[in-house]
C-alpha positions, 0 to 999 in steps of 0.5 A, a space after each residue: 112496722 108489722 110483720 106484713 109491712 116488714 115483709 113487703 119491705 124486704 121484697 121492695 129492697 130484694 127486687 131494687 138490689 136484684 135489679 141492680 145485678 147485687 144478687 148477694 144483697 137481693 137474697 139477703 132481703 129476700 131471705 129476710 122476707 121469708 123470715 116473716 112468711 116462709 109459705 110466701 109465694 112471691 118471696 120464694 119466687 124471688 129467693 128462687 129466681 135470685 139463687 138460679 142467677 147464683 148458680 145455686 140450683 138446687 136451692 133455686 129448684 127448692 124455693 121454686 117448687 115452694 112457689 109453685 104449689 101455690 102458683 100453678 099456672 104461672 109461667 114465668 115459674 113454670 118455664 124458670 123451675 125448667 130450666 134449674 133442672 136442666 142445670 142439673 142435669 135433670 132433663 127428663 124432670 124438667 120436661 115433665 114440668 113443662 108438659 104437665 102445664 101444657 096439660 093444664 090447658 095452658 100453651 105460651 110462648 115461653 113454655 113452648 120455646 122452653 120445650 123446644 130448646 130441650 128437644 133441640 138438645 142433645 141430651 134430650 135424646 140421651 135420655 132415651 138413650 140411657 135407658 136402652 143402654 141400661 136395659 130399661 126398654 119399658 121406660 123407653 116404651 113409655 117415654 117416647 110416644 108421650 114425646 114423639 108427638 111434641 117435637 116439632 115435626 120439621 126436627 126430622 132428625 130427632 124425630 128419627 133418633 127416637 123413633 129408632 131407639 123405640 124400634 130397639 126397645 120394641 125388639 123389631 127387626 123391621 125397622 121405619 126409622 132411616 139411618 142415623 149413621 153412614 159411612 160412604 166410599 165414593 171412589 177409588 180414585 186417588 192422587 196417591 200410589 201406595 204400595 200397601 194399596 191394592 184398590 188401585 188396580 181398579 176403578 170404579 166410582 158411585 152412581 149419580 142414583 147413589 149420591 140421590 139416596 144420600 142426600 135423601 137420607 141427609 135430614 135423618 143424619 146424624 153423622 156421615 163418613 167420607 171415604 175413598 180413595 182420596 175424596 178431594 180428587 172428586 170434581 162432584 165432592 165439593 157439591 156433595 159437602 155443599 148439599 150437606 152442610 145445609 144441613 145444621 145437625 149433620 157431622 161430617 167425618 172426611 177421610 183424606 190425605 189432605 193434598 187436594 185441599 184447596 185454600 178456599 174448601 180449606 176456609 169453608 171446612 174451618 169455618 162450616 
């Protein structure tokens, strides 16, 4: 055989092994398939592809840029080169990739759902984040409207997140982005009579037009706390805990002696 056919030869072994989950003798052939080419595209691809299943991601990330020189409008290695550098940690860089092929004129599925499950992560964010944390406002500035407009616009909550972490970086004090976080008292009222407690000598509890306002905010969320008195001695708290829960990104943090708990609310807080 020729070096062109002692190639393809190595590929045909690499994939047949590969496709029998023996990765380590799928890169092994494939690694040989290099041997005769290093500038191969296809044998990058499928060294890449077998090193990501290895968890060898740096090397993964290595040979798939290789590929992807050659081959810039392939999805599969578009979307694959994405999630090795998400692997790592490398969430902005991964995004990066996957809106330069955007860019290209090109939108598929699976570069798409790829961008939505890294705007679905908590990471996404923290990247943001980060740079507010750091000082880095410019990079915030810069970052966030490119962003803004690619995350769905039913992500309300994420949508929010970021808008509120440009208003720090822009330096406003007047603020469009809702709260993130909110910490609630619902009442005094309590099955408890402790002596430290001083609560007690009056009552008084929060409006029906309140509860409206919170719920109003639930899809911007990120996190509530509950507090009262004791929260459970609410006949209307079950309800509120029912409205929030619809609400799959929302943290609850419930402050409670945990006496009035029932088996039933008990299950569905375990549970939820």
């Amino acid at each position: 055989m020729n070096s062109f056919e002692e190639l393809q030869f190595y590929l045909e072994e690499g994939k047949k092994y590969f496709q029998k989950s023996d990765y380590s003798s799928a890169a092994e052939c494939f690694n040989k398939a290099m041997a005769f080419d290093p500038k191969n595209k296809e044998a990058a691809f499928e060294l890449g592809k077998t090193y990501y299943v290895l968890k060898n991601y740096p090397r993964a990330i290595e040979l798939l840029e290789q590929a992807q020189r050659f081959s810039p409008l392939d999805e599969h290695l578009c979307v694959l080169l994405a999630q090795s550098y998400k692997r790592i940690g490398e969430y902005e860089t991964a995004l990066k990739k996957l809106i330069n092929f955007k860019k290209q004129g090109r939108s598929v599925p699976g570069v798409d759902n790829e961008l939505l499950s890294i705007y679905n992560e908590k990471s996404f964010s923290q990247i943001v984040q980060n740079y507010n944390f750091k000082g880095q406002y410019g990079l915030t500035r810069e970052f966030v409207p490119e962003h803004l407009e690619l995350v769905p616009k039913e992500n309300i909550c994420l949508r929010n997140k970021l808008l509120n972490e440009l208003e720090i970086a822009e330096g406003k004090t007047l603020l469009s982005a809702k709260p993130r976080r909110l910490t609630v008292t619902l009442s005094n009222r309590c099955n408890l009579f402790c002596i430290m407690c001083l609560t007690r000598y009056t009552k008084w509890e929060v409006s029906s037009k309140i509860i409206k306002e919170i719920y109003s905010l639930f899809p911007y969320l990120e996190k509530v706390m509950w507090q009262g008195g004791e929260v459970f001695a609410l006949d209307f708290f079950e309800e509120i805990l029912s409205v929030g829960f619809q609400y799959p990104h929302l943290r609850h943090s419930i402050v409670t002696n945990g006496q009035l708990i029932s088996e039933k609310m008990a299950e569905k807080l375990r549970t939820t």
